[in-house]
Steps between C-alpha positions, in 0.01 A plus 500: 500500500652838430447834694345649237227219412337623864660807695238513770647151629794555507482882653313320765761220518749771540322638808452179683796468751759208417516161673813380596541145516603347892862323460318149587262504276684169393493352853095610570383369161731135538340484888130540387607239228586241735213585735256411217649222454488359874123512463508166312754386801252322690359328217791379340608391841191215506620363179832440584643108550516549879123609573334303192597197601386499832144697400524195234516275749203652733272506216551117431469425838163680517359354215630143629281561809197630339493197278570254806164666723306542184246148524242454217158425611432112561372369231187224576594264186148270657289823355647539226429234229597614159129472279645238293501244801214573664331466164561118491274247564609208673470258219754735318754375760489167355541628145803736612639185678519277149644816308768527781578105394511529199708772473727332713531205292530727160796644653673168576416369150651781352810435646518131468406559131851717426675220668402241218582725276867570637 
């Protein structure tokens, strides 16, 4: 910007007293730098080796113990018959019984026929 682009500025520039700059400037501006950066301090602390691992440790011991107390509800397997059972009749039984047979022997046939065949 030159002087002449706006005159009034800088005529009022010109009456405005000067600042002078304290010799630590340096030293205030590095301090309130590393005060900053000590705000994060405390939480950088928690996630260091030394306190993760016990806070690690606490957590999985907590959990441990919640799932240790933590008891489902009994469940009465008497009252609860699946609908496919309690749908049979009692002469099904009998039919269920020969199926179970002859499964039974199907499965030992089809080994002693790969045997012949060996």
């Amino acid at each position: 910007m030159k002087r002449e682009d706006d005159q009034q500025l800088w005529d009022l520039l010109g009456q405005a007293r000067p600042v002078e700059v304290s010799p630590f400037f340096a030293r205030n501006v590095i301090r309130t730098i590393r005060q900053r950066a000590s705000r994060f301090e405390g939480l950088r602390r928690w996630f260091r080796p030394r306190a993760l691992i016990p806070a690690t440790g606490l957590a999985v011991a907590i959990i441990a113990a919640m799932l240790t107390m933590h008891r489902p509800a009994s469940v009465n397997r008497g009252d609860n018959v699946p609908d496919v059972i309690a749908a049979l009749d009692p002469q099904d039984y009998d039919v269920i019984a020969d199926l179970d047979e002859l499964m039974a022997a199907d499965d030992n046939n089809l080994w002693d026929d790969d045997t012949q065949t060996l």
